[in-house]
N, CA, C and O atoms as a GROMACS GRO file, in nm:
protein
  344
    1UNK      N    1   5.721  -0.267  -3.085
    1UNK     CA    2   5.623  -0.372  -3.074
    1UNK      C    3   5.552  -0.356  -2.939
    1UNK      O    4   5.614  -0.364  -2.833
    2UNK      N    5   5.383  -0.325  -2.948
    2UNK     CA    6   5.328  -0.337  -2.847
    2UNK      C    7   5.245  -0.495  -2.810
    2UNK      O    8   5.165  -0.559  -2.877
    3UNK      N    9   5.304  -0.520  -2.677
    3UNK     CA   10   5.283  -0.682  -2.560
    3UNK      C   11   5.150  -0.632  -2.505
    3UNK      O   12   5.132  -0.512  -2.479
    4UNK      N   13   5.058  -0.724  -2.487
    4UNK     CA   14   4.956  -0.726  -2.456
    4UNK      C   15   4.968  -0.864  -2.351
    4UNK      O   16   4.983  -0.979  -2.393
    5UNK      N   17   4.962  -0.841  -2.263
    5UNK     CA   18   4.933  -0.976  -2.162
    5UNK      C   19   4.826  -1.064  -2.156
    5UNK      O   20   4.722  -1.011  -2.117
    6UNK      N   21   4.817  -1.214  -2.190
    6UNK     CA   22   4.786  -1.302  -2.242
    6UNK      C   23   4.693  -1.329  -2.119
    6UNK      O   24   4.725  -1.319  -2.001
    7UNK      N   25   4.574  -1.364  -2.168
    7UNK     CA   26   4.432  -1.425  -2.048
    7UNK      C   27   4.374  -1.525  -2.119
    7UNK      O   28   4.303  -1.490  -2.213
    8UNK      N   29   4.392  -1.672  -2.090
    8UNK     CA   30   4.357  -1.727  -2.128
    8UNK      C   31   4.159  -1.709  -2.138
    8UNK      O   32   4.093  -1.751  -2.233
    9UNK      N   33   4.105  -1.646  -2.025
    9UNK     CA   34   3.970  -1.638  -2.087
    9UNK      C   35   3.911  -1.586  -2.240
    9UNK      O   36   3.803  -1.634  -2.271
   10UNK      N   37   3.967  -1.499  -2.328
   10UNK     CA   38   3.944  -1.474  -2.422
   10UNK      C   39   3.958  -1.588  -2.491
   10UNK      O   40   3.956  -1.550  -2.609
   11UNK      N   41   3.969  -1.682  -2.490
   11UNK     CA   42   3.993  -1.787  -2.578
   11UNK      C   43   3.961  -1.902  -2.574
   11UNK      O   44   4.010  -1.991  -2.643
   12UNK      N   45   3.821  -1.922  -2.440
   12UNK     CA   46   3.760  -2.019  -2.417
   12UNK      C   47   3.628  -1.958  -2.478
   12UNK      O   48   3.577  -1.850  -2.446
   13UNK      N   49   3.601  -2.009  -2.532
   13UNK     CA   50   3.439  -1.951  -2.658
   13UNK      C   51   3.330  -2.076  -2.578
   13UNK      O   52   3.251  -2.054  -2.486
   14UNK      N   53   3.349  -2.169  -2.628
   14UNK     CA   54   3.263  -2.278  -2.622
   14UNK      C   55   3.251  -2.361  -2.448
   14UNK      O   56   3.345  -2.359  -2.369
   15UNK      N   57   3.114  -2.429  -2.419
   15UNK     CA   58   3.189  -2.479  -2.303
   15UNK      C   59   3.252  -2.616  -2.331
   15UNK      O   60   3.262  -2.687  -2.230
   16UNK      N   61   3.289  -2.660  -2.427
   16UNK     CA   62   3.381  -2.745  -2.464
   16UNK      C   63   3.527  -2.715  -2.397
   16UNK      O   64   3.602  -2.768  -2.316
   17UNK      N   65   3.522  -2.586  -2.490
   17UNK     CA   66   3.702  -2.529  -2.461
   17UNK      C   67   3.723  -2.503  -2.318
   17UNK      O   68   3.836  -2.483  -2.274
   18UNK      N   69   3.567  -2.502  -2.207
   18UNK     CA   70   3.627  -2.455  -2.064
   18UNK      C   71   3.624  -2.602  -2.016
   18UNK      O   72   3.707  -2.618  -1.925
   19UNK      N   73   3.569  -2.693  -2.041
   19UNK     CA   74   3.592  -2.822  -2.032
   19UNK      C   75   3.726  -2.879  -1.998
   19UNK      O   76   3.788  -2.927  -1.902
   20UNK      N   77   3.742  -2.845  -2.143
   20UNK     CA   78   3.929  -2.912  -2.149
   20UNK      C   79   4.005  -2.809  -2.134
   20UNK      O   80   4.114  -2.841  -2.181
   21UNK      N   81   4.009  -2.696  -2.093
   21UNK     CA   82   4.088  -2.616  -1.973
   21UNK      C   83   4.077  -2.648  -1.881
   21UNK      O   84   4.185  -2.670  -1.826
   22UNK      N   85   3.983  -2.668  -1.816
   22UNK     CA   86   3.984  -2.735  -1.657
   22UNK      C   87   4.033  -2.849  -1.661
   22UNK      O   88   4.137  -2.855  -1.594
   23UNK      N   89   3.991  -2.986  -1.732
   23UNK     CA   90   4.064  -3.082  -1.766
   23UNK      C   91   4.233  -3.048  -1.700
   23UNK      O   92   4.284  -3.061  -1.589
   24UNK      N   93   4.289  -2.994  -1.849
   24UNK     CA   94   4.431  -2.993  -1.845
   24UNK      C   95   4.477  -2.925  -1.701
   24UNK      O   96   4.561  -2.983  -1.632
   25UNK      N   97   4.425  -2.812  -1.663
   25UNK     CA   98   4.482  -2.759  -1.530
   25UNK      C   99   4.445  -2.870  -1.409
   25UNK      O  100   4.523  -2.864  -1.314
   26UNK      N  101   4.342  -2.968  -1.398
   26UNK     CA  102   4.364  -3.051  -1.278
   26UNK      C  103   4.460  -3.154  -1.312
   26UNK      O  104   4.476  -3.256  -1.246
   27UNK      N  105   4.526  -3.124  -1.424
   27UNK     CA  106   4.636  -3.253  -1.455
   27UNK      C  107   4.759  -3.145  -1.410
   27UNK      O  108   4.845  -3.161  -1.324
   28UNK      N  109   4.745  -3.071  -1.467
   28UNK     CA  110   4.900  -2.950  -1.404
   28UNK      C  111   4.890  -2.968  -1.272
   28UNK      O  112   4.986  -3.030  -1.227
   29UNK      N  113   4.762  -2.922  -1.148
   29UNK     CA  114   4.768  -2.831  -1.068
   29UNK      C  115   4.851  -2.946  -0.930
   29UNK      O  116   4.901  -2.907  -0.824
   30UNK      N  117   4.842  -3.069  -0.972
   30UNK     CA  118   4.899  -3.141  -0.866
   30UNK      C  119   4.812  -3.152  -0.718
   30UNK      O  120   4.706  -3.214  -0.702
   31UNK      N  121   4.881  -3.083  -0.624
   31UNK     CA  122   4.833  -3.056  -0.483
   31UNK      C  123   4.813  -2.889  -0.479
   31UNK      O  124   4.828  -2.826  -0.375
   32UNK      N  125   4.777  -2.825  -0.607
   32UNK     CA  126   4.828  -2.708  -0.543
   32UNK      C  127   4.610  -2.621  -0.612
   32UNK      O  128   4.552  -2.611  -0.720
   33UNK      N  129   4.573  -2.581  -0.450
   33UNK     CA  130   4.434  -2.578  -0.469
   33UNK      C  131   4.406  -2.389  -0.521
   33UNK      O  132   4.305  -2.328  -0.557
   34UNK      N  133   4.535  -2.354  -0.501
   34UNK     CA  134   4.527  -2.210  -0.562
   34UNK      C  135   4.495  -2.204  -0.709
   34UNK      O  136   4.410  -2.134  -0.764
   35UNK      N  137   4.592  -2.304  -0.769
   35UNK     CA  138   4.578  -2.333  -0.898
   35UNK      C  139   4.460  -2.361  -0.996
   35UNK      O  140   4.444  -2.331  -1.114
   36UNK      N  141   4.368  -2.441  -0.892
   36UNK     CA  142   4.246  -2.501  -0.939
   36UNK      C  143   4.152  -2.339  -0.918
   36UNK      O  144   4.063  -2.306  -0.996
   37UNK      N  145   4.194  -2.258  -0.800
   37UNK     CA  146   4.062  -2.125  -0.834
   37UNK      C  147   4.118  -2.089  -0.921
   37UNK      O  148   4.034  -2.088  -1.011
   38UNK      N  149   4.220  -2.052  -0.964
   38UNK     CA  150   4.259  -1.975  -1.079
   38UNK      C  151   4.188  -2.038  -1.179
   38UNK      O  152   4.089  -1.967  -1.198
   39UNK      N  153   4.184  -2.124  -1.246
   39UNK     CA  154   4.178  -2.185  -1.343
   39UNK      C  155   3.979  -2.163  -1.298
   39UNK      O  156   3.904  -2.159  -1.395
   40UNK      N  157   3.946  -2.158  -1.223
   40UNK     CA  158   3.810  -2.167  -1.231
   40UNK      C  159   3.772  -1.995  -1.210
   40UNK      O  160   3.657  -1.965  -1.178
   41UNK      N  161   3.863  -1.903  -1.227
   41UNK     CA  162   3.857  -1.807  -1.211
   41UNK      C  163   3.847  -1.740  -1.347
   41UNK      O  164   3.776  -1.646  -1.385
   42UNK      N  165   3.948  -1.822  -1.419
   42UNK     CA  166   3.929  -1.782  -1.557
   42UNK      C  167   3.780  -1.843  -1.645
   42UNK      O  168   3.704  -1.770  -1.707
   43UNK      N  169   3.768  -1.963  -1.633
   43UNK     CA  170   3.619  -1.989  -1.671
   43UNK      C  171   3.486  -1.894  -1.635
   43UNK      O  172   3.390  -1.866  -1.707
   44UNK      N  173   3.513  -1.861  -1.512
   44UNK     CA  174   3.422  -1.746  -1.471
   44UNK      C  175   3.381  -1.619  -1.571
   44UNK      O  176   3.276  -1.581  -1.622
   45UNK      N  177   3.521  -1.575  -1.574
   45UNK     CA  178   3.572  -1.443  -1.609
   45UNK      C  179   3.485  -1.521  -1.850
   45UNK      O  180   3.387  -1.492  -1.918
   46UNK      N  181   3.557  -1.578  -1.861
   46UNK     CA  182   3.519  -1.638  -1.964
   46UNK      C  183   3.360  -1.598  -2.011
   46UNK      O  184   3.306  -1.523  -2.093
   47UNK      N  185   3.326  -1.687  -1.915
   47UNK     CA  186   3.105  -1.675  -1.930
   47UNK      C  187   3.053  -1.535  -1.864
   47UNK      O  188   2.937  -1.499  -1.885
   48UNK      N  189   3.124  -1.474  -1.801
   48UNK     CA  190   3.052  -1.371  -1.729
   48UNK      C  191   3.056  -1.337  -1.596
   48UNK      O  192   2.943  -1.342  -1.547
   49UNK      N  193   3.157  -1.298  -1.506
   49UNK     CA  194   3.155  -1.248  -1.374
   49UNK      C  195   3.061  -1.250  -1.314
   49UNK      O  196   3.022  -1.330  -1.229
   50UNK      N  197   2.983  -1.087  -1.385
   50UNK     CA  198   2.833  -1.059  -1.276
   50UNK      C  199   2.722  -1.204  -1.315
   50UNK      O  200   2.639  -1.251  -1.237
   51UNK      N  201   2.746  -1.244  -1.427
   51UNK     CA  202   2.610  -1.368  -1.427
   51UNK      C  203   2.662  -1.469  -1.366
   51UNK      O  204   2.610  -1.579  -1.380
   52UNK      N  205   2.778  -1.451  -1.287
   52UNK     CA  206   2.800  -1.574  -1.166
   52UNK      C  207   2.784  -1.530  -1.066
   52UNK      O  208   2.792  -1.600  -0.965
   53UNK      N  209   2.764  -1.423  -1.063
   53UNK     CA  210   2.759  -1.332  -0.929
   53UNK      C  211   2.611  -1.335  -0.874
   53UNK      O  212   2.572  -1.381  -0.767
   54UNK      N  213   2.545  -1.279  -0.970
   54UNK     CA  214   2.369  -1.343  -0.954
   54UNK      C  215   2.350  -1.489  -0.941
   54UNK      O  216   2.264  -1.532  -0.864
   55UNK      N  217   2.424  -1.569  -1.011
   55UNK     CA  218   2.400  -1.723  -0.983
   55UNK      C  219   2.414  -1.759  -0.872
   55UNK      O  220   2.314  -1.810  -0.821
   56UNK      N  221   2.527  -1.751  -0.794
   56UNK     CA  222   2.542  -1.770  -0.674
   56UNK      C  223   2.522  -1.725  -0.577
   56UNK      O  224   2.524  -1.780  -0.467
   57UNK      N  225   2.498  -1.616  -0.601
   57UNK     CA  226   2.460  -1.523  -0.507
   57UNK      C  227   2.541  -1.432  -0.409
   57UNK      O  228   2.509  -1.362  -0.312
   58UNK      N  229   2.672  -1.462  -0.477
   58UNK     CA  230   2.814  -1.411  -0.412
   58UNK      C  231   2.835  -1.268  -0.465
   58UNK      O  232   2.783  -1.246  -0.574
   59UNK      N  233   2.911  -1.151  -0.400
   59UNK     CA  234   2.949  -1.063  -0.459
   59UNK      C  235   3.019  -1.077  -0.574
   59UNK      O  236   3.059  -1.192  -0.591
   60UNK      N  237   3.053  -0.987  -0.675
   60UNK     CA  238   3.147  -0.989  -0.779
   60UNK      C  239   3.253  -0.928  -0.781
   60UNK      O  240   3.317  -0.899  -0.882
   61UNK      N  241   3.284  -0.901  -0.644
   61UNK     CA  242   3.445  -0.832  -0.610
   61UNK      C  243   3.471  -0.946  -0.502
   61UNK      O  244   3.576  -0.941  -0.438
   62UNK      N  245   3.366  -1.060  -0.477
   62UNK     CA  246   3.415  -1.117  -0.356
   62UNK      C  247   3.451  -1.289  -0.514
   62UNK      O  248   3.528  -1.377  -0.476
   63UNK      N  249   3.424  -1.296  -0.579
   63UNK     CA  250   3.438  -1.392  -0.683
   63UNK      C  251   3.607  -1.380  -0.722
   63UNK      O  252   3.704  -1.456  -0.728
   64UNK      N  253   3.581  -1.265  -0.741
   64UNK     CA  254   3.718  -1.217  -0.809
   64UNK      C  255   3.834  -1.229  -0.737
   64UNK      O  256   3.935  -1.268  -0.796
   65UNK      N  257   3.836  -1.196  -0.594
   65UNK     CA  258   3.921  -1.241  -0.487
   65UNK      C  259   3.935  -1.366  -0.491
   65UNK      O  260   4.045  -1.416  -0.516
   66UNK      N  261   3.815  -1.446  -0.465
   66UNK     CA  262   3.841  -1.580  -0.441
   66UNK      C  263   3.891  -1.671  -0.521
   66UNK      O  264   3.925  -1.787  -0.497
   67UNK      N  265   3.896  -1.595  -0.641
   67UNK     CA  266   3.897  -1.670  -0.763
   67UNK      C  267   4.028  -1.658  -0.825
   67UNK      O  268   4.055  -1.749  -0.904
   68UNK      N  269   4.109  -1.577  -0.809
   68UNK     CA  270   4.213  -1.510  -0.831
   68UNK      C  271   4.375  -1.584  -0.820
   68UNK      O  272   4.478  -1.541  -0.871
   69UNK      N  273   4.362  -1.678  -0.759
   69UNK     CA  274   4.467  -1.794  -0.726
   69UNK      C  275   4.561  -1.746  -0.630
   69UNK      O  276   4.662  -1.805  -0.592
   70UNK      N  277   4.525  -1.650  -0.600
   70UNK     CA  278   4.615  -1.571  -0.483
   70UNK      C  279   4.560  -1.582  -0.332
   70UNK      O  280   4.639  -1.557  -0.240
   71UNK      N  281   4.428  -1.618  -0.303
   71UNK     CA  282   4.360  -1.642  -0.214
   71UNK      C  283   4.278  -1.793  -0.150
   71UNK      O  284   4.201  -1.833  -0.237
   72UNK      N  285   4.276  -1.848  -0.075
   72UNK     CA  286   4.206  -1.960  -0.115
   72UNK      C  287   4.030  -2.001  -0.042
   72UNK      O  288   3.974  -2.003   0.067
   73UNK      N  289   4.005  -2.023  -0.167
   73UNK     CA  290   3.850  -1.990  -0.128
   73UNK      C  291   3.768  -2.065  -0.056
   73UNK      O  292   3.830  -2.169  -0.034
   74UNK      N  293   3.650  -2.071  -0.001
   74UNK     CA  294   3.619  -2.165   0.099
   74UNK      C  295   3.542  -2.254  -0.019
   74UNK      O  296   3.522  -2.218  -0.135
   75UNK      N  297   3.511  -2.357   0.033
   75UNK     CA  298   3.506  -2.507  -0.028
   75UNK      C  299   3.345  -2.491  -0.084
   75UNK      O  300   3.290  -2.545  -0.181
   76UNK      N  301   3.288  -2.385   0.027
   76UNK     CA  302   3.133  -2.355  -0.040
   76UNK      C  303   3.127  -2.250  -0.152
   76UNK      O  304   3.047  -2.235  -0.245
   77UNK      N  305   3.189  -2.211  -0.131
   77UNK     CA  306   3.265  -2.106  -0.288
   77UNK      C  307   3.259  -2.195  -0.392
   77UNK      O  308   3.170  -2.205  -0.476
   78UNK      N  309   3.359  -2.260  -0.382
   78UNK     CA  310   3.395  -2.331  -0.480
   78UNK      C  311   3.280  -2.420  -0.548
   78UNK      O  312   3.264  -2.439  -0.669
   79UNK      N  313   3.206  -2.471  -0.440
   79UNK     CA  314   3.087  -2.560  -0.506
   79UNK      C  315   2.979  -2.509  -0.538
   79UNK      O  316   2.902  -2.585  -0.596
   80UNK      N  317   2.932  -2.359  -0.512
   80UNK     CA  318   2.839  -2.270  -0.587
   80UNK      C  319   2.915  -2.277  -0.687
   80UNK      O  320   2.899  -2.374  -0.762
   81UNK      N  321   3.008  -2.189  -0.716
   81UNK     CA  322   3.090  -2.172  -0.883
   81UNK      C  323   3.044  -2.336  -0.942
   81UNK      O  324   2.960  -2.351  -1.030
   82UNK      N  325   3.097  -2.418  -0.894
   82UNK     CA  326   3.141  -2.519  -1.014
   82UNK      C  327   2.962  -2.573  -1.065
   82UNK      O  328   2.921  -2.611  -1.174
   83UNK      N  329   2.890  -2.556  -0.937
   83UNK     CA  330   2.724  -2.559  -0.964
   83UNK      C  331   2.664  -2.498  -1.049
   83UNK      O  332   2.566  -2.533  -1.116
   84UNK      N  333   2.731  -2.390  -1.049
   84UNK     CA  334   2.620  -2.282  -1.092
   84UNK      C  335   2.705  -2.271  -1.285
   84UNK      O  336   2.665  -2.191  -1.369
   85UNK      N  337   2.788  -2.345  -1.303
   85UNK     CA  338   2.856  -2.397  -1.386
   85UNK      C  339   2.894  -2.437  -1.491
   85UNK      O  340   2.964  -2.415  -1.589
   86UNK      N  341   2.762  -2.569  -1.398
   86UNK     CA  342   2.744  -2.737  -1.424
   86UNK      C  343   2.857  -2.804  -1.486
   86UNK      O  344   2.852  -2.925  -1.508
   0.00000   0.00000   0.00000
């Protein structure tokens, strides 16, 4: 049996479904603000990397870092992404 590792972006189609993904992860994420890029990392990844990359005007290796839940991104990051969004 071949495992394929699970991304939740393949499976947000609509922006309904990134809606109530984000939803549910600011109910998980508690205090924890890594959690929230991730989760907005995957919405990204979802609609299109580089067409957030032109939106904002941010690199698309610098998105991906920031976005990644491993890093934490600056607060103007975050509010281009969630802008450029809506």
């Amino acid at each position: 049996m071949k495992l394929k590792k699970w991304d939740s972006a393949e499976y947000l189609k609509t922006d309904e479904d990134m809606r109530l993904y984000l939803e549910a992860c600011f109910e998980e994420a508690e205090d924890n603000p890594a959690f929230i890029a991730k989760a907005l990392g995957v919405v990204a990844r979802a609609r299109g990397m580089s067409e957030l990359a032109r939106e904002t005007g941010l690199g698309r290796e610098s998105l991906y870092k920031s976005l990644s839940g491993e890093n934490n991104p600056s607060f103007g990051t975050v509010l281009k992404v969630t802008r450029a969004r809506g």
